[in-house]
C-alpha positions as CSV (number, residue, x, y, z in Angstrom):
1,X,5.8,-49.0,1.9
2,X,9.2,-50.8,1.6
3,X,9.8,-54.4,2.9
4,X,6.1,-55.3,1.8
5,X,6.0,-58.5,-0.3
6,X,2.5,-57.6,-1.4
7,X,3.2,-55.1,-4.3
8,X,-0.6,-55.0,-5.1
9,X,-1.3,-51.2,-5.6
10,X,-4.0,-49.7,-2.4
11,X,-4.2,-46.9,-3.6
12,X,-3.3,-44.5,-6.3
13,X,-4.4,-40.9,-7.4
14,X,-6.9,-40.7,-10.1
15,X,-5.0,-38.0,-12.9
16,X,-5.8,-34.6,-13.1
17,X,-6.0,-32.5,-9.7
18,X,-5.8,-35.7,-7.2
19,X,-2.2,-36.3,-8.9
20,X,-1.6,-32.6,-8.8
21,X,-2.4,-32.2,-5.2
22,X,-0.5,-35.2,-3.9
23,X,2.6,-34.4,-5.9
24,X,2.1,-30.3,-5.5
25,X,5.5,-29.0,-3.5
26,X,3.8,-25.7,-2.5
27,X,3.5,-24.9,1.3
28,X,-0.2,-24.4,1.3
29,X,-2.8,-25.7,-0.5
30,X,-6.8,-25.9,-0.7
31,X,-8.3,-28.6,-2.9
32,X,-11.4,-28.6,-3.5
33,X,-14.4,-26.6,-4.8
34,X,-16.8,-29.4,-6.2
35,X,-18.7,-32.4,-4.0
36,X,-17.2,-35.6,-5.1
37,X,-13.6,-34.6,-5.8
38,X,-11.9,-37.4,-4.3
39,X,-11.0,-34.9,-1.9
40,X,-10.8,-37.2,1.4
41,X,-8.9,-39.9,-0.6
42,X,-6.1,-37.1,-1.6
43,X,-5.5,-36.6,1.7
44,X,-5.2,-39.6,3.1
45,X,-3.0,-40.5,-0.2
46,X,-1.1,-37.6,0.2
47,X,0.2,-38.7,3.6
48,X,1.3,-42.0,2.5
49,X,3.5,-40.6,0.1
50,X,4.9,-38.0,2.4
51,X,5.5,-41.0,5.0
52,X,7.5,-43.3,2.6
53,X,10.0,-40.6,1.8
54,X,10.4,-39.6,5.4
55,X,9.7,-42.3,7.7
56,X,9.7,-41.6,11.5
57,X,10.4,-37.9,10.8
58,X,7.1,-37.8,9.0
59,X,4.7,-36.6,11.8
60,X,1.2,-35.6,10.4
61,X,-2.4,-34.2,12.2
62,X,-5.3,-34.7,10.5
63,X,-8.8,-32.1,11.8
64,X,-12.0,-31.7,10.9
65,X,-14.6,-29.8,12.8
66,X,-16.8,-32.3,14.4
67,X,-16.4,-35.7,16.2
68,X,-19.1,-36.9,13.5
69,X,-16.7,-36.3,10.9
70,X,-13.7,-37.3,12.0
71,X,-15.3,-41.1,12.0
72,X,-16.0,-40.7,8.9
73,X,-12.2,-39.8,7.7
74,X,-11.1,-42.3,10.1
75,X,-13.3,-45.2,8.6
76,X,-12.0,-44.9,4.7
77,X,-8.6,-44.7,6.4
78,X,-8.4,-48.1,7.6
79,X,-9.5,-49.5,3.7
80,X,-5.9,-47.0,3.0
81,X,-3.8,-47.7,6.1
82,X,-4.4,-51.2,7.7
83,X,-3.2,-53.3,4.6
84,X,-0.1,-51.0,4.1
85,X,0.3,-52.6,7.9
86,X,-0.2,-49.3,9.8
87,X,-1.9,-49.6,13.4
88,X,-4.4,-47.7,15.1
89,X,-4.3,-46.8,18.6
90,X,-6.6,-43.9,20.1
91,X,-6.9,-41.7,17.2
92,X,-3.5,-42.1,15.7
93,X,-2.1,-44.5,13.0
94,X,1.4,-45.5,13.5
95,X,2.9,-47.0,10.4
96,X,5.7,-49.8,10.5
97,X,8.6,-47.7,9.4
98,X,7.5,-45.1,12.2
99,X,5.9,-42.0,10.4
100,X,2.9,-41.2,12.4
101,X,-0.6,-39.6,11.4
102,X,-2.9,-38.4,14.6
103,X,-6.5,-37.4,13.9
104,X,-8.6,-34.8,15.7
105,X,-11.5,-32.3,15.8
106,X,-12.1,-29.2,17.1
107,X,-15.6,-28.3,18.2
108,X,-14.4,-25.0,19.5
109,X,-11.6,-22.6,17.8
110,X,-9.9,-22.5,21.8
111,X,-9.1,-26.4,21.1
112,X,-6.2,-25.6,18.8
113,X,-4.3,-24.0,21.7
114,X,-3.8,-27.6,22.9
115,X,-1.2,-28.3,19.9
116,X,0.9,-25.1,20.6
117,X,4.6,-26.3,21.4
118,X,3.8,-29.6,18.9
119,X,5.7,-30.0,16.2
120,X,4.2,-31.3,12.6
121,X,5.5,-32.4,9.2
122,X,2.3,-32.1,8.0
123,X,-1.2,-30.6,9.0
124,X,-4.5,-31.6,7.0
125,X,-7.6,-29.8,7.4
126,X,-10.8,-31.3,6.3
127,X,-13.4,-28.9,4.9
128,X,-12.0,-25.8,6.1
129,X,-15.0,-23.6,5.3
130,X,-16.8,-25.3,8.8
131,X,-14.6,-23.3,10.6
132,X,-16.2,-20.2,11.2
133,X,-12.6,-18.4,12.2
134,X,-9.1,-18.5,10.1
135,X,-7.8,-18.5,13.6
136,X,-7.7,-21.7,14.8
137,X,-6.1,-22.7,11.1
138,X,-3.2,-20.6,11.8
139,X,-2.7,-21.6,15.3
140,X,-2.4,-24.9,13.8
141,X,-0.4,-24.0,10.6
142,X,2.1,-22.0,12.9
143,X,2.7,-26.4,14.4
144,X,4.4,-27.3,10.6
145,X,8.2,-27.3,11.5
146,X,10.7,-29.9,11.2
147,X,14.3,-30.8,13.0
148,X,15.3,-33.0,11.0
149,X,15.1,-30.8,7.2
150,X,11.4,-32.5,6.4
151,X,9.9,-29.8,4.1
152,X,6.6,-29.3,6.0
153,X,3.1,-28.1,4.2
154,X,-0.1,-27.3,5.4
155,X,-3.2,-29.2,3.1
156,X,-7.0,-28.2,3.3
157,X,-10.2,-29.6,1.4
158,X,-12.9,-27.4,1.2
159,X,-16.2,-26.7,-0.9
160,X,-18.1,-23.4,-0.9
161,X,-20.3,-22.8,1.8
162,X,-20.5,-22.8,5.2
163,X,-19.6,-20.6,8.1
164,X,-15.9,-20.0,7.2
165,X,-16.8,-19.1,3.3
166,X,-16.0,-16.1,3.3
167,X,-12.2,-16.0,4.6
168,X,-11.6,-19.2,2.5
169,X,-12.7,-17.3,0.1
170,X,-10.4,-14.5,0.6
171,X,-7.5,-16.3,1.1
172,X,-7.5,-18.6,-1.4
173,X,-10.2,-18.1,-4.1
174,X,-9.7,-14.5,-4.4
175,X,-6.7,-14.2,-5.3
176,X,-6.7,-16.5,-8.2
177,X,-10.5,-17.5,-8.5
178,X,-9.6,-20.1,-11.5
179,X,-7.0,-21.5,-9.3
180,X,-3.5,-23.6,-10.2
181,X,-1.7,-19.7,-9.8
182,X,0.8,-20.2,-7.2
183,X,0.9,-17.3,-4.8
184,X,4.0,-16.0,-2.5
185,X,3.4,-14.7,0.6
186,X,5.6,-13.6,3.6
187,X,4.5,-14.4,7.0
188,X,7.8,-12.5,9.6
189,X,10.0,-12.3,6.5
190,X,9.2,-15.7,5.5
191,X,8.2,-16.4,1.9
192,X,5.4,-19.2,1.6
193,X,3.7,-20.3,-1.2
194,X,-0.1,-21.2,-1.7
195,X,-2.4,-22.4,-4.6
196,X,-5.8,-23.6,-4.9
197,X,-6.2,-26.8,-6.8
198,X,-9.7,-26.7,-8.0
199,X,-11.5,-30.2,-8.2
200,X,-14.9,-31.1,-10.1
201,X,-17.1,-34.1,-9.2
202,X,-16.0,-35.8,-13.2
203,X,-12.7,-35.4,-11.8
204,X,-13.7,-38.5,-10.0
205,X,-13.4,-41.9,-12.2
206,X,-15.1,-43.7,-9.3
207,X,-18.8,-41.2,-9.5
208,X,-20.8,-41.5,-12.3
209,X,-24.2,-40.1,-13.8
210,X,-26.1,-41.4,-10.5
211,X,-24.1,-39.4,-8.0
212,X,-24.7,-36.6,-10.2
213,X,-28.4,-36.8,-10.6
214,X,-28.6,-37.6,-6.6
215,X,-26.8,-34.3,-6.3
216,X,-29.6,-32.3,-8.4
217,X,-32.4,-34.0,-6.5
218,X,-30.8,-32.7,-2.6
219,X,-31.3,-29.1,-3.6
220,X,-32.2,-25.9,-5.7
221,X,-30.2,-24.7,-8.9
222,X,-28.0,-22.6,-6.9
223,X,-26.9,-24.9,-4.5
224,X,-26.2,-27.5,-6.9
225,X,-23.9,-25.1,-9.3
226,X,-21.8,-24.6,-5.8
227,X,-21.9,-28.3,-5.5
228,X,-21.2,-29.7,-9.1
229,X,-18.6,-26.4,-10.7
230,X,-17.3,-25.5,-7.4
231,X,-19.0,-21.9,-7.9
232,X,-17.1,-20.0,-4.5
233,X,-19.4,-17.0,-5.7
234,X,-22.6,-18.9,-5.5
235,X,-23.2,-19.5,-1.1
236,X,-24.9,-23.3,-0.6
237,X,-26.8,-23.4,2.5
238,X,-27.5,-19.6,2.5
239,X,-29.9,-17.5,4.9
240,X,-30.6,-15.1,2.1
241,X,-31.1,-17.1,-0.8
242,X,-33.3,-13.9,-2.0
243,X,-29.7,-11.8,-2.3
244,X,-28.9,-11.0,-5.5
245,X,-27.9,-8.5,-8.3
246,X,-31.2,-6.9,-8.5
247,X,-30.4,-5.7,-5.0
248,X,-27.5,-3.6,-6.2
249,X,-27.2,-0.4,-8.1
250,X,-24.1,2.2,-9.6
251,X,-23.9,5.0,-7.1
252,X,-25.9,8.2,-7.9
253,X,-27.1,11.8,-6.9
254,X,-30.2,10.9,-4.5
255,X,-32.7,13.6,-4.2
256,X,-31.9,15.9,-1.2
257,X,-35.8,15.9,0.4
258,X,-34.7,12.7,1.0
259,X,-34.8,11.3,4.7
260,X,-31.5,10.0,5.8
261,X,-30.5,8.2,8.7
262,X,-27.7,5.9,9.8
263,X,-27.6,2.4,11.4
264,X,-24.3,0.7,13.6
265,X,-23.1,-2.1,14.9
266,X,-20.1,-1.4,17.9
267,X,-17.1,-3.7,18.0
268,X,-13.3,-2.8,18.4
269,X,-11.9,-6.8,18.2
270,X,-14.0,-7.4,15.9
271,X,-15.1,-5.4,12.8
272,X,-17.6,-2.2,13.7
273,X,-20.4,-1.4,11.1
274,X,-22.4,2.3,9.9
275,X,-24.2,2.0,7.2
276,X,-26.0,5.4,6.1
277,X,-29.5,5.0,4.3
278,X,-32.1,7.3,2.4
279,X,-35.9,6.6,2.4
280,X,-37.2,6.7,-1.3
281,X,-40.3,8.9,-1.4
282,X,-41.1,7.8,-5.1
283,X,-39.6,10.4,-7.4
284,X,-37.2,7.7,-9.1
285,X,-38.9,5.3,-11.3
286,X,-36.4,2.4,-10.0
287,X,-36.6,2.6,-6.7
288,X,-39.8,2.5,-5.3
289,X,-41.5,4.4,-2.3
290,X,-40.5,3.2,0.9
291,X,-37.6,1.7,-0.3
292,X,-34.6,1.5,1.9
293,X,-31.1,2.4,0.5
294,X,-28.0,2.2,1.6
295,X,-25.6,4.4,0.1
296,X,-22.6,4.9,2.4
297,X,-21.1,2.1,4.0
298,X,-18.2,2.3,7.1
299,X,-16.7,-1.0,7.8
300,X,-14.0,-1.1,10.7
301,X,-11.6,-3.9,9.7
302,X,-8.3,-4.0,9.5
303,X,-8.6,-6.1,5.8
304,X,-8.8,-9.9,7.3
305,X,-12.3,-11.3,7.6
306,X,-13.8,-10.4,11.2
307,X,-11.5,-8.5,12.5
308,X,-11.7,-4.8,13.7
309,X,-9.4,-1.9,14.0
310,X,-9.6,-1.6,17.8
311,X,-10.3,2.3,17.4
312,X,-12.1,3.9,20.7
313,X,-15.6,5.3,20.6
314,X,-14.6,8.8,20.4
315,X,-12.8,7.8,17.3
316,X,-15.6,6.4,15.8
317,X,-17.9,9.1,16.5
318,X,-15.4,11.4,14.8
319,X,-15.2,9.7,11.9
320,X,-19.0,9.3,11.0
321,X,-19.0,13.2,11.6
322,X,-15.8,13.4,9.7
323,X,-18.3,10.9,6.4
324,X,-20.9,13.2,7.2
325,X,-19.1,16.3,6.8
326,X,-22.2,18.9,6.7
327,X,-24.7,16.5,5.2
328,X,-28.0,16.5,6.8
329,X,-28.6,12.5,8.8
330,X,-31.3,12.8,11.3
331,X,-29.7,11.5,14.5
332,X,-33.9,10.7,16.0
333,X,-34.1,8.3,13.2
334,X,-30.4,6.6,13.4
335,X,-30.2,3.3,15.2
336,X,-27.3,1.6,17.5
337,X,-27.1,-1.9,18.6
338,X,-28.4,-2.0,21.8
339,X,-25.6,-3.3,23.9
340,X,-23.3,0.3,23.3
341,X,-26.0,2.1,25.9
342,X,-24.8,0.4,28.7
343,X,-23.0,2.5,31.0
344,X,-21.9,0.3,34.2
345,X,-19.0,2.1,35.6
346,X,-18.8,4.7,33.1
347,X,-19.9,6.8,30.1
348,X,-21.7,4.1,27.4
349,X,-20.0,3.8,23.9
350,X,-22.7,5.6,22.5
351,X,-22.6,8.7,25.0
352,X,-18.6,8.5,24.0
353,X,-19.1,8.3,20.4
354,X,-21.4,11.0,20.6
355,X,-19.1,13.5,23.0
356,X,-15.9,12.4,20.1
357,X,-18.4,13.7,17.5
358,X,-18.1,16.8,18.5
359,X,-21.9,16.3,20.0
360,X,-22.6,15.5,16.4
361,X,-23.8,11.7,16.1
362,X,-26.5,10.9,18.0
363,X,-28.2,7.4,17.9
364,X,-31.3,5.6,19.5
365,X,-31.7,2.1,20.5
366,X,-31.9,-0.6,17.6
367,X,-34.5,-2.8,17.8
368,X,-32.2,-6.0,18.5
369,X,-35.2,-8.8,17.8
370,X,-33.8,-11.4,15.4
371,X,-36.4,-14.0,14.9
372,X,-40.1,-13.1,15.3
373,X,-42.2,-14.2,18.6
374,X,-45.1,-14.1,20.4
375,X,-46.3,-12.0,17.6
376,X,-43.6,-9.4,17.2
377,X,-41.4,-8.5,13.9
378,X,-38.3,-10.3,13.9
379,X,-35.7,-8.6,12.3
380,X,-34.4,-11.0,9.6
381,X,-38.2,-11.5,8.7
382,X,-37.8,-7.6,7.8
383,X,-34.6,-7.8,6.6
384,X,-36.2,-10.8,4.1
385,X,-38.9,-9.1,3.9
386,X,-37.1,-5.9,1.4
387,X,-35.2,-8.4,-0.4
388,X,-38.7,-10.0,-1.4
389,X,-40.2,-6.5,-1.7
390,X,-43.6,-6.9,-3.7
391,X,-42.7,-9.2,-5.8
392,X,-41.6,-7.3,-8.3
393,X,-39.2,-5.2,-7.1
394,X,-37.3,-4.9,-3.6
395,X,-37.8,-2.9,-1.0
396,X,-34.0,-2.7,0.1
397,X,-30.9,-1.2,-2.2
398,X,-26.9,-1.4,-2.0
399,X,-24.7,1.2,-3.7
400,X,-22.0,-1.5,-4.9
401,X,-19.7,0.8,-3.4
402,X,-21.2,-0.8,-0.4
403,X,-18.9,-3.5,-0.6
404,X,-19.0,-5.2,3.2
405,X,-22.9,-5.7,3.3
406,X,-22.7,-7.0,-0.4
407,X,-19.5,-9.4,0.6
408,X,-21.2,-10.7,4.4
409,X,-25.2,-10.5,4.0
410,X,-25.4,-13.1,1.5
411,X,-22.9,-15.2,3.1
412,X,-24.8,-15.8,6.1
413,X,-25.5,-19.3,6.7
414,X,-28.4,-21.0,9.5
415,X,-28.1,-21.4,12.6
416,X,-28.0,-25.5,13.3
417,X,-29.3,-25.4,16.2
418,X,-31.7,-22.6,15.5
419,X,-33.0,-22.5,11.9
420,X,-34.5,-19.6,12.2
421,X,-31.6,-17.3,13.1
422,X,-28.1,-17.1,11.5
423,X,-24.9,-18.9,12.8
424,X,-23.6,-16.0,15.0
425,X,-20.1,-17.7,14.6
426,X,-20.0,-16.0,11.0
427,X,-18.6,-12.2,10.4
428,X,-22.6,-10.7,10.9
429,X,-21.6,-6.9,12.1
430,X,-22.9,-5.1,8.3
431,X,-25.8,-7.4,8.4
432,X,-26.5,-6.7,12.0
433,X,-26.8,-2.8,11.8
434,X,-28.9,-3.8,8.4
435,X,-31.1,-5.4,10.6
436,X,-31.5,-2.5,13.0
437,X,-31.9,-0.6,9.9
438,X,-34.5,-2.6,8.6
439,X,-36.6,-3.1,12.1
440,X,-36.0,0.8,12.3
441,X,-38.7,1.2,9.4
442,X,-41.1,-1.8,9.3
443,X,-42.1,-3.2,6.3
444,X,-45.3,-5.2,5.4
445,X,-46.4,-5.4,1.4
446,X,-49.3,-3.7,1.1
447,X,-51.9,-6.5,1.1
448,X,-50.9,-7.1,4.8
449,X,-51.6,-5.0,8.3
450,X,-49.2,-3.1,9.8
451,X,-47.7,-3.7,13.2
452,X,-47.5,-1.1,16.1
453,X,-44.0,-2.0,17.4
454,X,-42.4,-0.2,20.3
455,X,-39.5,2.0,19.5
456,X,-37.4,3.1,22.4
457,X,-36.2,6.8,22.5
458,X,-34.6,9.1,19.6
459,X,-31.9,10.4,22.0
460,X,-29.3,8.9,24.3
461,X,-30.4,9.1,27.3
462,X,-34.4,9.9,26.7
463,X,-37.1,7.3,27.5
464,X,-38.4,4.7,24.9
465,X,-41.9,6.0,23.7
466,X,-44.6,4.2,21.5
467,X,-45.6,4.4,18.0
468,X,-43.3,4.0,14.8
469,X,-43.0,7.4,13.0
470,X,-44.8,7.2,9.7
471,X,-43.6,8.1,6.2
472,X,-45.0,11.6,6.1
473,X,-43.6,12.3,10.0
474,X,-40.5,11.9,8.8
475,X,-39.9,13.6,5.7
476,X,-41.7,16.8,7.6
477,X,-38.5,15.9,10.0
478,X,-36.7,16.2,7.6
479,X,-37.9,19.5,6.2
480,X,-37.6,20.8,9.5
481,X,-33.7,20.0,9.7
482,X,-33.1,21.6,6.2
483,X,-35.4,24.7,7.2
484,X,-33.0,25.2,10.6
485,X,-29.7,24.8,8.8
């Protein structure tokens, strides 16, 4: 700062990506990848430089996700702030020559609402992937203007992981996975730039062999790749850690004695989910009786992370008809979240999807159990369950055409509060519907007894009856369907 007669140096970027980041003139920016990165230091440096150009027109907001957190951030600021003679007073650091830096968290994505009509010189995110939602970002990142000509710029820290992975991912990994590319984009006619700085931990000078070693001791291999390289394709923290290649094969000709049936998840806001499945009855070598697998997929998004196309129910049922077009999916056997049966004031989504069908698509109620009690199946114990399969080979397929299932199912992430469930805060539809799928044809390996679960009716509208239908049951179904068409 100027005027100070104590020219000892504070604080100063370490070279490589930390100098990059706090020099970088692009709008928007993610730095990060790798634990250990310096990344909270950046920040924190980052704002110091932008307030000794500017001064009081500096104006900066610093979030993170959590109260717990932000104490953290706040802590290494005052080692930063207080000896450049910058003040602290109820979350926000005034500096002497009037540039001002307030901190905050936001537990919920509605808190961002309360910074609408603010204006910011700069807004700092603090490991971005926590937020489940882009949405609150760009509520904040829609603060960054300026009256006085300060160039404004949004900058985030991030590793991989967590509930926002995956729309970090497609925002800023995607598009240039090795990073440093910078990117133009036009938000209302408005070009913006943005660039992912990558950071590894040996970009630190400050961590050495220990941290390192610490690192490789607090988890498995796969974790600790995301951790060390900044892997954004390798998912720390997952609730699938059992995902993987072996789980995904080049679309082919399936044999047409086949059973088929389709699974769903409703939504309109957010993203709807079909997924269409065969049962393998043994005749391929590499996929193995009972097998699950899906080889149609019909994800309603309009191409940003968890959120839907808002089409109607009548649409939807005309478009799976439309997918369909002649082939034989046994509408007894297909499955529909739960919720789209109810019908208070009105026909229920599934009796409209059904009628838009052209009294085509019929569904039955999904089992919608998600953890196992009192001695019932939970559904993500089946859907873990085929991913384990025998132990040799799974029980559960994708087509790699099936790209939403492959892009959200190994993405999911625990629950904090329940361990046992996924964080429903996280884009789940695909994995949902794989979960009625899944629960729709209960799987044990063959070592252990079957369960009797209760299936509700094959037909909208019918009563639920008892007794899952076996193997054989359904591929004489099936026979039957062929035989009448």
């Amino acid at each position: 700062m100027p005027d100070g007669t104590d020219h000892s140096v504070i604080w100063a970027p370490s070279k490589g990506p930390q100098t990059a980041f706090v020099t970088c003139p692009v709008f928007e920016i993610l730095y990060g990848g790798a634990r250990g990165g310096g990344k909270t230091d950046a920040v924190l440096g980052e704002f110091v430089i932008h307030a000794d150009q500017y001064g009081e027109h500096a104006i900066g907001l610093m979030v993170r996700r959590t109260r717990t957190e932000l104490v953290e951030t706040i802590e290494r600021s005052r080692e930063i702030y207080e000896p450049l003679g910058a003040k602290l007073t109820d979350n926000m650091w005034r500096f002497p020559n009037g540039a001002r830096l307030r901190f905050a968290y936001l537990e919920r994505d509605q808190d961002a609402n309360a910074y609408q009509g603010h204006s910011y010189t700069r807004v700092y995110v603090e490991e971005i992937g926590n937020f489940p939602s882009d949405k609150p970002i760009l509520k904040l990142m829609a603060t960054l203007r300026s009256g006085h000509g300060v160039p404004c710029g949004f900058r985030a820290t991030g590793n991989p992981g967590g509930p926002g992975h995956q729309w970090v991912k497609a925002r800023y990994i995607d598009p240039a996975p090795m990073g440093w590319k910078v990117l133009n984009f036009t938000f209302g006619g408005i070009g913006r730039d943005r660039v992912y700085i990558p950071s590894r931990v040996e970009d630190n000078p400050y961590l050495g062999a220990e941290y390192v070693a610490n690192l490789h001791m607090s988890g498995g291999t796969e974790l600790v790749r995301a951790w060390l390289e900044g892997d954004w394709n390798v998912i720390a923290g997952a609730f699938f850690p059992e995902f993987g290649p072996q789980h995904i094969i080049r679309p082919r000709e399936l044999p047409e004695m086949w059973p088929r049936f389709r699974s769903a998840d409703w939504g309109s806001a957010r993203p709807f989910s079909v997924g269409w499945w065969a049962i393998s009855d043994g005749s391929v070598p590499e996929l193995p009786r009972g097998a699950l697998v899906r080889y149609r997929e019909w994800y309603g998004w309009n191409g940003t992370p968890n959120e839907g196309l808002k089409l109607t129910a009548e649409e939807v049922g005309q478009g799976i008809a439309e997918r369909e077009d002649g082939e034989t999916v046994q509408n007894g056997h297909s499955v529909l979240d739960p919720a789209a049966f109810s019908n208070d004031g009105g026909p229920s989504i599934a009796e409209r999807m059904y009628l838009g069908s052209g009294k085509r698509v019929q569904f039955r109620h999904a089992d919608n159990k998600r953890t196992a009690r009192m001695g019932a199946l939970g559904g993500w114990d089946q859907v873990r369950a085929r991913l384990k399969g025998d132990g040799e080979r799974p029980m559960i397929y994708f087509f790699e055409t099936c790209t939403h299932i492959i892009r959200t199912l190994p993405a999911l992430q625990h629950d904090e509060l329940k361990p046992e469930d996924v964080d429903t805060e996280a884009e789940d539809h695909a994995p949902d519907e794989c979960r009625y799928a899944c629960m729709s044809r209960p799987y044990l390996p063959k070592n252990q007894p079957k369960a009797d679960p209760v299936f509700p009716g094959i037909a909208i509208g019918q009563p639920s009856g008892k007794g899952a239908p076996t193997m054989e049951t359904l591929w004489a179904d099936h026979a039957r369907e062929l035989n009448r068409g």
